[in-house]
N, C-alpha and C positions, 0 to 999 in steps of 0.2 A: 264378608260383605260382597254383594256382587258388582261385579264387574263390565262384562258387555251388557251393551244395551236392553239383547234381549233377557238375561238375567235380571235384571233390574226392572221388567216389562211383569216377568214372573213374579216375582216377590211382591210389588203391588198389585196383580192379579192374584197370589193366594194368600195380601192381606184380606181383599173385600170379599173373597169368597167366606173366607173364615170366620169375618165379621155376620154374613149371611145366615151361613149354615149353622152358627151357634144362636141365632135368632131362633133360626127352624127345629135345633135340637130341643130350645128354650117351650117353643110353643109345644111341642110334643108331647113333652115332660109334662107339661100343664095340662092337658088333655089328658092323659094318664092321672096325673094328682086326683080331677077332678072326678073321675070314676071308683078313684081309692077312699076318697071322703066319703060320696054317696055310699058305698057299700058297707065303710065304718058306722055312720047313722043306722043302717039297714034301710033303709027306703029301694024298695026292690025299680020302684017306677022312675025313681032318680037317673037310679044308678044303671039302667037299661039304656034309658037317652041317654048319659054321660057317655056311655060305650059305644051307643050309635054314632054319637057326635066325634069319639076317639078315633072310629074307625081310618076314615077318611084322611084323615090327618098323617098319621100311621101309614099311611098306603102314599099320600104323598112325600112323607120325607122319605121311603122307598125309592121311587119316580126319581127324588131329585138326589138322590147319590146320600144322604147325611145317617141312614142305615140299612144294614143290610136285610135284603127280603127275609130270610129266615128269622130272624131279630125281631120283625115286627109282626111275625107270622105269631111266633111264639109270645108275646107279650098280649095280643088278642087273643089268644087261646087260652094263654090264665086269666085274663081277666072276666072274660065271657065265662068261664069253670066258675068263676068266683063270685059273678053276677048271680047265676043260674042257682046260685046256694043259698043264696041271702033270705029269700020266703019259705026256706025248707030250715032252716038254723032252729027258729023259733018256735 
């Protein structure tokens, strides 16, 4: 348990972060889901905006520390691979 002051300053400074960041991990996730859906339907027009709409997102929880750039570098680049195949499949 902590103990000085500013120990105790920390620990409810990295409850509310935590509380945050797994908002911002939560929304991410959903933005991602939502490009995974479209491209299971196959709707190539969907599933483009879904990935446009992921992009941003993606690059923000970058900016704000909750993954690492290469993480979300790579997660755009499969999913845009996998966009890009969906009108070619059929």
């Amino acid at each position: 348990m902590a103990n000085t002051p500013q120990s105790k300053k920390r620990a409810r400074q990295a409850a509310r972060r935590l509380t945050v960041n797994k908002a911002r991990r939560s929304r991410i996730r959903t933005f991602i889901r939502r490009v995974e859906e479209a491209i299971a339907t196959g709707d190539k027009e969907a599933a483009e905006t879904a990935l446009r709409t992921a992009q941003p997102e993606l690059m923000r929880g970058v900016t704000k520390g909750v993954i690492h750039k290469n993480t979300a570098s790579r997660k755009m680049s499969r999913l845009a691979h996998r966009v890009s195949k969906v009108g070619a499949e059929g």
